[in-house]
C-alpha positions as CSV (number, residue, x, y, z in Angstrom):
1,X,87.2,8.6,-55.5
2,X,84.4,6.6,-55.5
3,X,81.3,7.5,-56.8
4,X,79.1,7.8,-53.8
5,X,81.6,9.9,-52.4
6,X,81.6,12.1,-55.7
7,X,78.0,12.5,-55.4
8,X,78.3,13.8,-52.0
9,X,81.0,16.4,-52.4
10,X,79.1,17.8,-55.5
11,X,76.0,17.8,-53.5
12,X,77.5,19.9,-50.5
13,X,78.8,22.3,-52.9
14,X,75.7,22.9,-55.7
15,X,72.4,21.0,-53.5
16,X,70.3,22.5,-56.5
17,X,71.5,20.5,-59.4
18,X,70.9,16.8,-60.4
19,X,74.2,15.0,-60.2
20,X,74.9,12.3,-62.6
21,X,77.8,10.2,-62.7
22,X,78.8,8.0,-65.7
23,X,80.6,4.7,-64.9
24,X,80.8,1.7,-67.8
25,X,78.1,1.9,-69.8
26,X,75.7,3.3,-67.1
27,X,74.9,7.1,-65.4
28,X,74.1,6.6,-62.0
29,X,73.0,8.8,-59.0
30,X,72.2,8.6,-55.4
31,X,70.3,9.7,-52.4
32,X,67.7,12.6,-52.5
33,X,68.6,12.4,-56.4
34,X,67.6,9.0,-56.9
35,X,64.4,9.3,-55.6
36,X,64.1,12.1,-58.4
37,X,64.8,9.8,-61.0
38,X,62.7,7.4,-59.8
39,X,59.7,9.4,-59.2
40,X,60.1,10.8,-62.9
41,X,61.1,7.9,-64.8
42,X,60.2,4.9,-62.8
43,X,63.3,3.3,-62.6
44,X,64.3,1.4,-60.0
45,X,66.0,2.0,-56.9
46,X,68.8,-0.1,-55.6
47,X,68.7,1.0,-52.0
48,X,69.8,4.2,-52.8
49,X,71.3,4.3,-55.9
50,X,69.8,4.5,-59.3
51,X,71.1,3.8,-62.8
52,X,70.0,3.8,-66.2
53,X,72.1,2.9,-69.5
54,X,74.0,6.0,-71.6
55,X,71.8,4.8,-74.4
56,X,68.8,6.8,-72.4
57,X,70.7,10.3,-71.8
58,X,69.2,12.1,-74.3
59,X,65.9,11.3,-73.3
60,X,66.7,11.7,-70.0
61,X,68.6,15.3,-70.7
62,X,65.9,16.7,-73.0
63,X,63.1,16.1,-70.7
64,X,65.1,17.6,-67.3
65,X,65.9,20.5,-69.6
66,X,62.0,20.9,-70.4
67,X,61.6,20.4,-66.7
68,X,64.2,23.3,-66.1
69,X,66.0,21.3,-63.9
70,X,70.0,21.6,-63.6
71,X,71.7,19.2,-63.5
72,X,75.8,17.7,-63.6
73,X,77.0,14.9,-66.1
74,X,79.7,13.6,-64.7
75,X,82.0,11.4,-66.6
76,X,84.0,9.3,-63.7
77,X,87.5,8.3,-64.7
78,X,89.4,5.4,-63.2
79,X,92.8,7.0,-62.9
């Protein structure tokens, strides 16, 4: 399944949690979660995807946790 599609499904079912999807070296996320990330953390948005490297996830997890945001970590398996 690709990851756009991924993002999707786990949005229809949970629209209240951050999804994040890691693929390579990278987490990535899309859509109204994008713009999230972006508005928090400046990064950039790549029409509507955003990404950041795994080497930034625990900055990233500790401050959505002091946020109280949920959120998913997905780990996306090419099977």
């Amino acid at each position: 399944m690709k990851s756009k599609n991924l993002y999707f499904n786990l949005k229809d079912k949970y629209p209240d949690y951050l999804v994040l999807i890691k693929v390579g070296v990278f987490y990535i996320t899309f859509d109204k979660d994008a713009t999230i990330l972006n508005y928090l953390y400046n990064y950039q948005r790549n029409k509507d995807k955003v990404g950041f490297p795994i080497k930034l996830i625990n900055k990233i997890i500790t401050s959505l946790d002091n946020m109280r945001l949920n959120y998913f970590m997905i780990m996306k398996l090419n099977i």
